[in-house]
N, C-alpha and C positions, 0 to 999 in steps of 0.2 A: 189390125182389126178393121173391118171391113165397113163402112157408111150406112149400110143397113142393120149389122149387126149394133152399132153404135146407137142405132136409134133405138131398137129392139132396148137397150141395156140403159136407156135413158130416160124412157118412157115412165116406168113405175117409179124412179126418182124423182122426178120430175115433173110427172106431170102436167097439168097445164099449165105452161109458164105464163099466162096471160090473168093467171087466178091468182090475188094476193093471200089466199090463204093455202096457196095447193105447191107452193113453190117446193117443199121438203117434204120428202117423204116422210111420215109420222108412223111407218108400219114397227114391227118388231123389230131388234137386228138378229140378221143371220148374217151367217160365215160370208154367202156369197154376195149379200150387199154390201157389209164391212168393206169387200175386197174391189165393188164397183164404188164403193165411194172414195177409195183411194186412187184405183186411176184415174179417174175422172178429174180428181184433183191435182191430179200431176202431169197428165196430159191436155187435160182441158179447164184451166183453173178459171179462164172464163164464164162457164160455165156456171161457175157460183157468185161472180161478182157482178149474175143481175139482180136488180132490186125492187121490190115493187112499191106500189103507188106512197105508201110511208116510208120509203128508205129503206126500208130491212131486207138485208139480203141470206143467204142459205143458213149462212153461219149464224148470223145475227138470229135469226129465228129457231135453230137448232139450240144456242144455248139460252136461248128464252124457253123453252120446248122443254129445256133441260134433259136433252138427247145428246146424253155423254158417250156415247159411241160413235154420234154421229163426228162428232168434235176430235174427238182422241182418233179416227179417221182420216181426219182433216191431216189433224198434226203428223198424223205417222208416214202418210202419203211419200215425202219426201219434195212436197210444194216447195218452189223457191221462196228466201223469205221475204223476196220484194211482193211477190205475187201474195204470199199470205198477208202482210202487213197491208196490202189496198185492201181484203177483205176483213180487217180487222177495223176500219175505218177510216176518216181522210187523212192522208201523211205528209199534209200541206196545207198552208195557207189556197192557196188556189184551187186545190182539189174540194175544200170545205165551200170555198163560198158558189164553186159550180155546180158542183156535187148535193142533192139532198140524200147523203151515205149514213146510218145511222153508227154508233159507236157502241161495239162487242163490249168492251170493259166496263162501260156503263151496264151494260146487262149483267156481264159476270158477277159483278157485285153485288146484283138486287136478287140473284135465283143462289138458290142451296143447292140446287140440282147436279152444280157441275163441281168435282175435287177440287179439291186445294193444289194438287199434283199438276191436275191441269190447267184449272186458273195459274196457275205460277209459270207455264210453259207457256202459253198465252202471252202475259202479261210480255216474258223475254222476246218473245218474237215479236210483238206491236212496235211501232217506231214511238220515237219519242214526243213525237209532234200528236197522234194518238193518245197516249198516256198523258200528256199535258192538254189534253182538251179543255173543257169548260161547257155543263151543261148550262141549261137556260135558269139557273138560280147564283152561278159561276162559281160553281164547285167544280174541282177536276175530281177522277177519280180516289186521288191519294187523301181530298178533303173527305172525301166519303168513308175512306178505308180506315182514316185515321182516327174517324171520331171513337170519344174515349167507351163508350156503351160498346163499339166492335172490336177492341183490342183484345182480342181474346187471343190464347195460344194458336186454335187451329186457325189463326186468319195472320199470325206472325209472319209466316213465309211469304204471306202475300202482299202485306203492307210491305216488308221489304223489299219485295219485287217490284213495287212502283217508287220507293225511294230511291234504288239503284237505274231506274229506268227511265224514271220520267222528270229529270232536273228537273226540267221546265215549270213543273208544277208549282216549286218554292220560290217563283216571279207571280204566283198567280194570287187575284183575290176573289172571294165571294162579292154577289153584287149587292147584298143588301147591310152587312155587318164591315165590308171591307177588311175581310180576316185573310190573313198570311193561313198555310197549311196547321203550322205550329201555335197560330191563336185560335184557330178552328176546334186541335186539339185539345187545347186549355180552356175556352170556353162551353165544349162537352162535358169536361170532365168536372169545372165547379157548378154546372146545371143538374149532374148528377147527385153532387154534393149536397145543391140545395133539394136537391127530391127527397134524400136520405135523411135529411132536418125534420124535414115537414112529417116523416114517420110519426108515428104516435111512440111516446116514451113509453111504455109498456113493451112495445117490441122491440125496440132498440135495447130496452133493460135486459133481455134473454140473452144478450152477446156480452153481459157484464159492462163495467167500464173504464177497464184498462185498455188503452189507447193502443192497437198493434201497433208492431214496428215490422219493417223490411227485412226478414230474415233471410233473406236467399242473395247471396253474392252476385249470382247468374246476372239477377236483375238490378242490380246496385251499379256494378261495375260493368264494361261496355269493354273486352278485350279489343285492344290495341292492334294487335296480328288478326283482330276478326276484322276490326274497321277496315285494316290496311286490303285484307280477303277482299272487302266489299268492294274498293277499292277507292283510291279519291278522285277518279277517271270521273267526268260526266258520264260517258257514256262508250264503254266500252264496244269493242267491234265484232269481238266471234261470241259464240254461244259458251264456249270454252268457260273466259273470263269471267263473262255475267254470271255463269252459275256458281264458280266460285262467291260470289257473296252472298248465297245462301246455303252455301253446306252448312255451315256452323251453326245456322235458324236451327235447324231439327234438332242441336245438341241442346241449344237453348230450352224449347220445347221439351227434348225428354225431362231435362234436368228439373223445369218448375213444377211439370204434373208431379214425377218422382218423388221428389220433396215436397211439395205439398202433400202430396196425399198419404205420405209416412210422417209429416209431424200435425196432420188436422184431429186427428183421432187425441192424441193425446194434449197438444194443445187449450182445442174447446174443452173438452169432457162432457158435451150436454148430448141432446137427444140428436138422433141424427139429420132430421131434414136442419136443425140450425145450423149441426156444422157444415153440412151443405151449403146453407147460406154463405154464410162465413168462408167457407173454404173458397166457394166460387168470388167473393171480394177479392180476397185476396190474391188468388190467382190475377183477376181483372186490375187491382191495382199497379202490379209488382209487374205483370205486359205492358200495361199502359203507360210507366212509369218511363219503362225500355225503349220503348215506342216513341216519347217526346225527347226523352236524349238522342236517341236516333237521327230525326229530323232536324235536331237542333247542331248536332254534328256533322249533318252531312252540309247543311248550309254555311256553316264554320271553317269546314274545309275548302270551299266551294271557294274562301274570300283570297283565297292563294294562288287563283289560277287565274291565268291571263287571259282574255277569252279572245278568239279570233274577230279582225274589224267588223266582219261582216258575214252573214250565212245568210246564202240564196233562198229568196223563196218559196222554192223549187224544193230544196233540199227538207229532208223527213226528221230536221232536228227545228227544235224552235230559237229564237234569237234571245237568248239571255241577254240580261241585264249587267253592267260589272256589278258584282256584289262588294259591298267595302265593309269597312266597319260601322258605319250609319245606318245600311241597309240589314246587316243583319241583328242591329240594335232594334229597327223598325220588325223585321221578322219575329221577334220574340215578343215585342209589344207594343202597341199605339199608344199607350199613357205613358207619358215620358217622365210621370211622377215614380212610375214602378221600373225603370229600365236600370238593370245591376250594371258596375262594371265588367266588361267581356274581355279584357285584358289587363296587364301591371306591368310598367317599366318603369325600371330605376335603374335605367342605364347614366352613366358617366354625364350625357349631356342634358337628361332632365335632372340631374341629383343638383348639377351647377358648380361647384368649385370644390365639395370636399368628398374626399374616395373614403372616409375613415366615419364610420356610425355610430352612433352610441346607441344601441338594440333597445333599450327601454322607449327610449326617444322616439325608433321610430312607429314602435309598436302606438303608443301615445297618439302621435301624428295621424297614425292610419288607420285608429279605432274605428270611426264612420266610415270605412269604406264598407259598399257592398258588394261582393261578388256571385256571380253566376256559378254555378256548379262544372260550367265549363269554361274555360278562357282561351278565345283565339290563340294567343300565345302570353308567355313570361319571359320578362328579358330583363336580366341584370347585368348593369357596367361590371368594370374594376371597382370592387370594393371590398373594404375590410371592417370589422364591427370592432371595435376601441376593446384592446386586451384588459383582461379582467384576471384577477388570482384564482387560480384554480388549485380546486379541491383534489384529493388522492384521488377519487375515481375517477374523476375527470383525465388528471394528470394519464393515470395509467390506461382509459379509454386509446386516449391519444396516441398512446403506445402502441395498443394493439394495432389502429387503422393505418401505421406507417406513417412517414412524411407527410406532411404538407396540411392546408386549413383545413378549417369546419363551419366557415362562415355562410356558405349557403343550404347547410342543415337546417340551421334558422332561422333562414327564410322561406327555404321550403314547407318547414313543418308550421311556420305563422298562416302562408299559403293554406295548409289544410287545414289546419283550426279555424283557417275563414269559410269553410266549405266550398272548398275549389278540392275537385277528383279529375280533371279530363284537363289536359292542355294538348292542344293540338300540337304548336312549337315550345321549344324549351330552348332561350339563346343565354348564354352564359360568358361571360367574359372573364377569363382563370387566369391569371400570372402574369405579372407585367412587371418593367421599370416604372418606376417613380423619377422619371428624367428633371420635374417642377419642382422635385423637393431639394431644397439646399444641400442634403448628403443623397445623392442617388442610390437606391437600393431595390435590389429584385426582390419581388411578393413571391413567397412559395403558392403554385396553384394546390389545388385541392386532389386529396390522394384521392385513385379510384374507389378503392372502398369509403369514402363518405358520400362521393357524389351518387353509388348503386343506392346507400344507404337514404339521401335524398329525396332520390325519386321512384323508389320501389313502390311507394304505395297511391301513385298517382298512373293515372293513363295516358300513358304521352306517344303521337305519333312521330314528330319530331324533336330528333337531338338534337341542337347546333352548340354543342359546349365549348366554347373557342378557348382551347387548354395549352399553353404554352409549355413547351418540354423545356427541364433542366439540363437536359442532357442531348445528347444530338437528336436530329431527325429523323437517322436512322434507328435509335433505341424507339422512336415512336412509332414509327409504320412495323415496326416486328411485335410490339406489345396492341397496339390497336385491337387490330381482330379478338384476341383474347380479353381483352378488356369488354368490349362488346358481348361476345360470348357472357361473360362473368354476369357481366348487368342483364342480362335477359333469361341468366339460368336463375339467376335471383329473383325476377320478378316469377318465373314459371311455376317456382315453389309455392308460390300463395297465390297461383292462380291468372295472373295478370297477361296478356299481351306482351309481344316484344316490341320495342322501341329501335326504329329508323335512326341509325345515327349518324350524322353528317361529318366526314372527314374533310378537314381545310389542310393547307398547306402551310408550311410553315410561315413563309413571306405574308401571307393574310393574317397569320398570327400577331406581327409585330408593324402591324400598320400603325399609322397615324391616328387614323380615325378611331381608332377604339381607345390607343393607352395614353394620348396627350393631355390628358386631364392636368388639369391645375391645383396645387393644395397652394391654400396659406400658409405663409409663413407668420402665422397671429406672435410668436414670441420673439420671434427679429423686429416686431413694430413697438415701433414707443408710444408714449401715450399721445394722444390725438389732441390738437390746438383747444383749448377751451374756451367755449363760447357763452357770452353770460344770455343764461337759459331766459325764456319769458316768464315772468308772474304769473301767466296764463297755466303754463304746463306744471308749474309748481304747484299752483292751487288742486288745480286736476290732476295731480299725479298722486295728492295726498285725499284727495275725499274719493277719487274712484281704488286706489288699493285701502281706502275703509270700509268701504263698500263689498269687497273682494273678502274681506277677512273676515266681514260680519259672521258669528257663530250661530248656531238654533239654540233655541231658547228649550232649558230644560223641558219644558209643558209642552212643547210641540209634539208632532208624532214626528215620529222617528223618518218617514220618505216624507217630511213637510213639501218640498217643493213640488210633488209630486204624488198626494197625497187623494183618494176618493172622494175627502168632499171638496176639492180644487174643482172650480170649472175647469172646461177643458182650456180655456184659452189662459189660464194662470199657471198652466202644467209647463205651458212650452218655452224656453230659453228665446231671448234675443235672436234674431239673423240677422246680419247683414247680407248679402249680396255683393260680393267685391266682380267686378267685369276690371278687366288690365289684364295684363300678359301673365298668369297665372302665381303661384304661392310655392316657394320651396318651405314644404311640410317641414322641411329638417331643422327649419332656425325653432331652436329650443322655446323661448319664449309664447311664437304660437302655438306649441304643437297641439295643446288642448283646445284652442278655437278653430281649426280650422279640419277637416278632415274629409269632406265632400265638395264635388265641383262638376265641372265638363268643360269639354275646350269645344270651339268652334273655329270652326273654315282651318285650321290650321293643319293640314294632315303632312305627315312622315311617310314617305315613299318607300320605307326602309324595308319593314316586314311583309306587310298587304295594302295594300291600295286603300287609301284614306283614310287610315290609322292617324287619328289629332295627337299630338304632339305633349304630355302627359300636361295634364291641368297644376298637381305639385310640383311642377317647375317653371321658376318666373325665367324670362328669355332674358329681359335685362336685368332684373332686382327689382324694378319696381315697383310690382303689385308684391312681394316679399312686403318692402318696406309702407305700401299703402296697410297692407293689413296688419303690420306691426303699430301704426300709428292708431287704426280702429281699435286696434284689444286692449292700446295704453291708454285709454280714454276710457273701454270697457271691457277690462279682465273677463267678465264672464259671460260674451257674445259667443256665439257661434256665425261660422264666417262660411259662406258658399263660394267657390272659386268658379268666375268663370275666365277664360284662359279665351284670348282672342286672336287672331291671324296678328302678324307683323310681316312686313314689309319692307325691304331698303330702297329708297331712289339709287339712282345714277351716285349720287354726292355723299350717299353712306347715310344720308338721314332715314331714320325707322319711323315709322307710322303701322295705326290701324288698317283693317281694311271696315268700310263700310256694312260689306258682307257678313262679315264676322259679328260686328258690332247689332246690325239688326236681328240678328240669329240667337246672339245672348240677351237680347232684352226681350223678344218673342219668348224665349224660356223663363224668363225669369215672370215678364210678366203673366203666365199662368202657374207660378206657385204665390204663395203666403207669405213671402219676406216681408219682416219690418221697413227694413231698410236696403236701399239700394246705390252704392256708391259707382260713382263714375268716374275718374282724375285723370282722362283725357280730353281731348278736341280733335275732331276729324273735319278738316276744311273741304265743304261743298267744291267739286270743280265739275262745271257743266258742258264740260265739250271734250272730245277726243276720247282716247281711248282709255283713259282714268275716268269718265263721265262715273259717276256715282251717286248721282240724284237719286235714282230710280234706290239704291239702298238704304241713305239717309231720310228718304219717303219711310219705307220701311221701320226706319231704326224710332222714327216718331212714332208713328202708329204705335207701335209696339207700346216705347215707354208710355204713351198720352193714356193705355189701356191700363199700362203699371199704378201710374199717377193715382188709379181710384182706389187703389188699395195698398201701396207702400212710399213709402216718405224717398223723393228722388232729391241725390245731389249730385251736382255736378262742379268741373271746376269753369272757372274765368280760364280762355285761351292763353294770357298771359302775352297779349301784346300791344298793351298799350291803349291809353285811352285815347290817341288820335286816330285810331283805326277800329272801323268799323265790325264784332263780334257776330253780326246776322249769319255768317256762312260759315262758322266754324259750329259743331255740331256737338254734341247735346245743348249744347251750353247757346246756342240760336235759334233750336225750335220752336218758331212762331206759334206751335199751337199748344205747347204746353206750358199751363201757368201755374200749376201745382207740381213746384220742382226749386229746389234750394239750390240758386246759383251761388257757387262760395270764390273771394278771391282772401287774396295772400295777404297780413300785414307785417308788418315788422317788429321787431322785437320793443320795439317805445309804445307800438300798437298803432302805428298809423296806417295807409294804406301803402301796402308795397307797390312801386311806381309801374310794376309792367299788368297789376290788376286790372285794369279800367274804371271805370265807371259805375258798368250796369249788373253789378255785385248787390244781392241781397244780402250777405253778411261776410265781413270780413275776419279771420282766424289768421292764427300763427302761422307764417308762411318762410318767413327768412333766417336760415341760419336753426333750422331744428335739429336739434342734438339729438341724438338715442338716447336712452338713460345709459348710465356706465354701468350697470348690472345688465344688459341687457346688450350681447353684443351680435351686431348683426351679420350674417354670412353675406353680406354683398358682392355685385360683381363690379367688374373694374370703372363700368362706367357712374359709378354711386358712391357715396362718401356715406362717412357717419354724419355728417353736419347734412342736411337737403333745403332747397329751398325753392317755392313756388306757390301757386294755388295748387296744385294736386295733393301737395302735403295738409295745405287747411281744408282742404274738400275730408280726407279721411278723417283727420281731428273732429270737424263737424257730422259725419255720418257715427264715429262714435259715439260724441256726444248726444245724438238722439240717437242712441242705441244706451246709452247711460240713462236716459232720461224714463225710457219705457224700463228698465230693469229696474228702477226706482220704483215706476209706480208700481208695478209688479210686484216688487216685494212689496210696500206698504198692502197693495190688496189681499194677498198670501196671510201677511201678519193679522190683519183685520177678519178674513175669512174666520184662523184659528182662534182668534178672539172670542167671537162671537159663539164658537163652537164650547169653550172653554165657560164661556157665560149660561149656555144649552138655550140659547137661542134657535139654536137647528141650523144649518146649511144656506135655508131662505133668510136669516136674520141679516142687522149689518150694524157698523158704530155710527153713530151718529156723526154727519158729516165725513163720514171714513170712505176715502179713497176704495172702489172695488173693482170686479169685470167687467162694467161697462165704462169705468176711469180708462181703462188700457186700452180699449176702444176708441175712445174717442182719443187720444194723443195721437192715436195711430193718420190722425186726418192732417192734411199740413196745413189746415188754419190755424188749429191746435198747438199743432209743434211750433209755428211761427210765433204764438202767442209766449208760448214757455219762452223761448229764446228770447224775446220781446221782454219778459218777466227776468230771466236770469242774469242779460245785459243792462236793466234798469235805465231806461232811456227816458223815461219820463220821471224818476226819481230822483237821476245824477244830471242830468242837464245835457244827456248827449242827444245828438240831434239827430235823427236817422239817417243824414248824408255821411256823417262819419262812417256806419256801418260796421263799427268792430262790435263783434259780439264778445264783450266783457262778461267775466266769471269770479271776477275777485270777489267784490261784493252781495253775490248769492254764495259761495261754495265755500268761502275762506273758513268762515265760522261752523258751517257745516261740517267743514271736512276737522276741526279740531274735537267737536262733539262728537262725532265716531268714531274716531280714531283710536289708535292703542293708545293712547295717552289722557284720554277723558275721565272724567268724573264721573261721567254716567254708567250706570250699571248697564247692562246686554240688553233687555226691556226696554229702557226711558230709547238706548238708541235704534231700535226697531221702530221704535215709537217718534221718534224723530225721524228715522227715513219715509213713513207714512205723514207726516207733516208737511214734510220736503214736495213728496208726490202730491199732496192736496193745493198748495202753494201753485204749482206749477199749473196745474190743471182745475181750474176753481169751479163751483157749485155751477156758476153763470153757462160757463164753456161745455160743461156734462150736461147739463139742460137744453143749450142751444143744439146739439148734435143726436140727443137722445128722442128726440121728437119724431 
């Protein structure tokens, strides 16, 4: 084609290039323009990437124009897609900040003008650094597409087209709320909610008021083989690939209109614009629904991949972030009050010494946990759940599925009854020796048909079921495939995805690391040396399990503790706060106090990158036995785990890290705990490469903010009153004075010699027994007998954890009192302990005073340099009056525990704080 000819044919396109509004031609399309706007774009693509005086260039203003001819021209041309991606917008850092280039996808999203067909072919050709933009409110495109008022079917394809394409965006935030993609989309969606409140009841009444539920599987479930279609690539390379992750959109799409619209008719049965209404929610729900599992999966998968050091800034991808498990905690929400757990191990080495469960137990144990509807991954050790007699059908189930267990049926099926449906990994650890156990014996792994039967009704991308063969390794690589096969014709039948499954080799089978668990041998041990118990723990062992047995009194209502006319703050049970190396859920004794937590700084390299290390498993025993000693002070606390970094020196000695330490007391101190226990000492060192000032700064702040609102203890370091306790940390910061430093004494009750000095009260510390009902799973470095200030730090954090479930219940009893009297709700007893008694205990002048009161220092002649907080003389007589062996009827001793709490906390004390 000739230079004049070229002009001749460029002319009416074109126009004046010099005129920001003449740059596109806006005429009809005909045949023979279509076919000049396609060369032009493929010989001269130039031509279109000038811009005028606002940045908009041909394109940018043809689908602003919503000149869909001109566009689907563009694309059919046969443009290179580097050449179309600079006209889609900047595909760089550097191009952005030289460049005033406006951004097409920003446009596409705001005009109806252009298909869906083509916005989706768009969206796959823009580069990623494009689709990760950020307008000036720092919304990228996907925040825009994803909110919940546009999740409509016909914009499915397209929202996925920016999930698939534009990682980058799930590193992005808005600049005025600081929303992730996925809080963007949850923040739309309950603004909606509250629109739909504010209805007038009249209209809302026409829809009836039975609560829909999600009837369409389509949108419940998230096939597995569709995930894997989309693919877990950031960002695939040919057009090939990317469109594979949206063929299966349009099935999606056919499937909801389909179904919806054959069961809306009969469903509503009203007039028709409701069920319109109605029909169109529900559609918008049940996409929307899709739509944040989506997002929420694909950042989930995202925590698996390694990402390259570094990407040029040149280069048309943006620079992710590592994604870990923190981060995609934070992606789902900012309020760390509402963040579920995103995954479950109870592998071999958070479980701690025993492979053999007892299923009630640990259901018990893990009643408070919450989970997410998706989980990074699930991974269980060697383990086996303690045999039980089985019934005929049982017996003959057993029969039918062939050889081997069934022990992870039931944990998979506790799994979904927690509403967990999506695990990305699934690691399982099937058949081992028992090489620790005094008769060595091989665990049958689990036959194929239990483990399909398992996981059929979940969504799992990956397998990694590490199954030990009975028989060689050649009977395994011939039956694999087939087993595979089996488990994903199984899920096909109802619908499900196929599941990725990981083949190991044998030798990884029978590693170390997975099967050297340890069992006790509890019935080769004799009985343990006996040590004469304190009068302390005697007294307290018999008035707090009275406490524990207290009954309801017939007159009550039936949820008393928990009852509507309860304020709210007499509803809520006891916490403590345990921070130490976390809780093995499995020792029997706690299982009911303890059941939520979170670990800090401690992360497992193992699965994904910065996965902590599970909180229900203490590293040594320690915080085990720390919380064992809280519940036997108060049976009926509830106990929060937080789970801290360890550390070994050079010389094997284990310590905290500072890190850690200030990370759990910044959490803690923005929840509501009563109580906060501490039974460590982290020693300031201000130089080198341990310098840890800058976190122990931290770890004050934190607590000194705790201080205003929960009762802090800590222990004495435990070295000695010739040496100076200022640098050793809780237990030395200068700025907080509202904090229970506790050290150790000994069984006569003096001071144990390594406490020091600057101990505001001293507790049992040397030679603490467990009770003998009461036996503890410890690890090798812990005994039944312990001895130090850390052991009377948790005695004393029980004990006002005892003290407020005293006054608690007197207030509860007095509330139903009053009710019973028909006094009303606002009534109260005269001089009776109530909701504003539980308040004020809650201050640690308060608490100091009770201690002050239940030690009788001013009554018995002890002088406050002694500092033992004695119990005899308050609890001895108390604890025989409630007991199962009292005189007193259920009444008088209600009525005595309301005595006890007025004792403790007097008229004067409620008055001075109530002001």
């Amino acid at each position: 084609m000739s230079r004049s000819n070229r002009a001749v044919l460029t002319k009416p396109l074109l126009k004046v290039r010099s005129s920001p509004d003449s740059i596109v031609w806006k005429g009809q399309e005909a045949r023979r323009t279509v076919w000049l706007v396609k060369r032009l774009s493929l010989e001269y693509p130039q031509l279109l990437e000038e811009i005028d005086r606002q940045g908009n260039g041909a394109l940018f203003l043809a689908i602003q124009n919503q000149m869909q001819w001109f566009v689907d021209a563009v694309l059919d041309s046969g443009i290179s897609k580097i050449a179309l991606q600079k006209l889609l917008g900047p595909v760089n850092e550097t191009e952005e900040k030289t460049k005033n280039k406006s951004n097409c996808i920003f446009a596409l999203l705001k005009t109806n003008g252009i298909t869906a067909a083509t916005t989706i072919r768009i969206i796959e050709a823009a580069s990623e650094y494009t689709l990760s933009a950020q307008d000036e409110d720092g919304f990228t495109p996907l925040h825009h597409a994803a909110q919940y008022s546009k999740c409509r079917p016909k914009k499915l394809g397209i929202i996925t087209a920016l999930i698939g394409g534009g990682d980058g965006a799930f590193d992005k935030h808005t600049r005025k709320n600081h929303f992730s993609v996925y809080q963007q989309h949850i923040h739309t969606k309950q603004r909606n909610e509250d629109r739909k409140k504010r209805s007038s009841r009249a209209q809302r009444g026409n829809f009836g008021s039975t609560k829909w539920q999600p009837s369409h599987p389509v949108m419940q479930q998230a096939s597995a083989s569709d995930m894997k279609a989309r693919g877990p690539q950031l960002r695939t390379s040919t057009d090939d690939e990317r469109s594979k992750w949206f063929a299966e959109d349009n099935k999606y799409l056919s499937k909801i209109m389909e179904q919806t619209s054959s069961t809306t008719a009969t469903e509503i049965g009203a007039n028709e614009k409701t069920a319109k209404i109605v029909a169109d929610e529900k559609i918008l729900e049940e996409t929307a629904d899709y739509v944040a599992k989506q997002l929420k999966l694909h950042y989930f998968r995202s925590t698996f991949r390694q990402w390259s050091a570094a990407t040029p800034s040149h280069s048309n991808q943006t620079q992710p972030r590592l994604r870990t498990h923190d981060s995609a905690l934070n992606f789902l929400s900012q309020n760390v009050t509402e963040q579920p757990a995103i995954y479950f191990d109870l592998s071999a080495s958070s479980k701690a010494d025993e492979q053999t469960i007892n299923f009630k137990t640990f259901k018990k144990s893990f009643d408070g946990v919450v989970f997410d509807p998706v989980l990074l991954f699930a991974k269980f050790g060697q383990l086996e759940i303690e045999p039980q007699d089985l019934g005929p059908r049982e017996a003959n189930r057993r029969k039918l599925d062939g050889p081997g267990r069934r022990d992870m049926l039931q944990f998979f099926q506790w799994l979904y009854d927690k509403g967990v449906r999506n695990i990305i990994k699934v690691i399982v650890e099937d058949g081992a020796t028992h090489e620790a156990s005094p008769v060595a014996r091989e665990i049958l792994p689990h036959s194929d048909e239990v483990i399909v039967q398992a996981l059929t009704r979940f969504e799992i991308e990956i397998l990694d079921w590490r199954k030990v063969p009975l028989d060689s390794m050649k009977c395994l690589e011939k039956n694999f495939e087939e087993f595979v096969q089996r488990l994903n014709n199984n899920r096909a039948e109802i619908g499900y995805g196929s599941i990725a499954v990981k083949h190991h080799s044998f030798d990884s089978r029978i590693s170390d690391r997975y099967y050297n668990a340890r069992l006790r041998n509890t019935e080769a041990s004799g009985p343990s040396k006996r040590i004469d118990e304190h009068k302390w723990l005697t007294v307290m062992d018999k008035f707090s399990e009275a406490i524990h047995q207290l009954k309801r009194l017939n007159w009550f209502p039936q949820e008393y503790l928990n009852h509507k006319t309860l304020p709210s703050a007499l509803k809520k049970p006891i916490t403590v706060a345990l921070i130490d190396d976390g809780v093995n859920f499995m020792h029997e004794a706690i299982s009911e106090n303890v059941g939520q937590g979170k670990s800090f700084g401690n992360s497992d390299e193992g699965e994904i990158a910065g996965v902590p290390q599970p909180y229900h498993g203490s590293t040594t025993g320690h915080g085990t036995l720390m919380a064992y000693m809280i519940r036997r002070i108060c049976p009926g606390v509830k106990i929060f785990v937080c789970k801290l970094d360890m550390k070994r020196t050079e010389s094997g000695k284990e310590y905290f890290t500072g890190e850690s330490a200030a990370a759990a007391a910044d959490h803690v101190s923005k929840h509501d705990f009563d109580v906060i226990s501490m039974s460590w000492s982290i020693v300031r060192n201000d130089s080198g490469y341990s310098n840890n000032t800058e976190a122990l700064t931290k770890l004050q702040s934190a607590l000194l903010a705790a201080s205003h609102k929960s009762l802090l203890f800590c222990s004495s370091p435990d070295i000695g009153a010739a040496t100076s306790a200022n640098t050793y940390y809780p237990f030395g910061c200068p700025e907080i004075k509202k904090m229970f430093k506790i050290g150790a004494a000994k069984a006569d009750g003096t001071r144990y010699g390594w406490s020091g000095n600057e101990c505001d009260f001293i507790l049992p510390g040397e030679n603490v027994e467990v009770k003998e009902n009461h036996h503890m799973i410890c690890s090798d470095e812990l005994d039944m007998v312990s001895t130090g200030s850390s052991v009377a730090t948790a005695l004393a954090a029980g004990l006002a954890a005892l003290i407020l479930h005293c006054v608690r219940l007197g207030a509860i009893y007095n509330v139903h009192s009053v009710n019973r009297a028909g006094f009303g709700s606002q009534g109260t007893l005269e001089n009776g302990v109530r909701e504003q008694t539980l308040r004020v205990i809650k201050h640690h002048e308060a608490m100091h005073k009770a201690f002050v009161t239940i030690a009788g220092w001013k009554d018995s002649g002890y002088s406050e340099n002694d500092r033992r907080l004695g119990v005899e003389s308050f609890f001895t007589k108390p604890g025989k009056d409630v007991g199962e062996d009292s005189e007193l009827n259920l009444e008088q001793k209600w009525a005595k525990i309301a005595s006890i709490a007025r004792d403790l906390v007097s008229d004067n004390m409620e008055s001075k704080f109530s002001k």
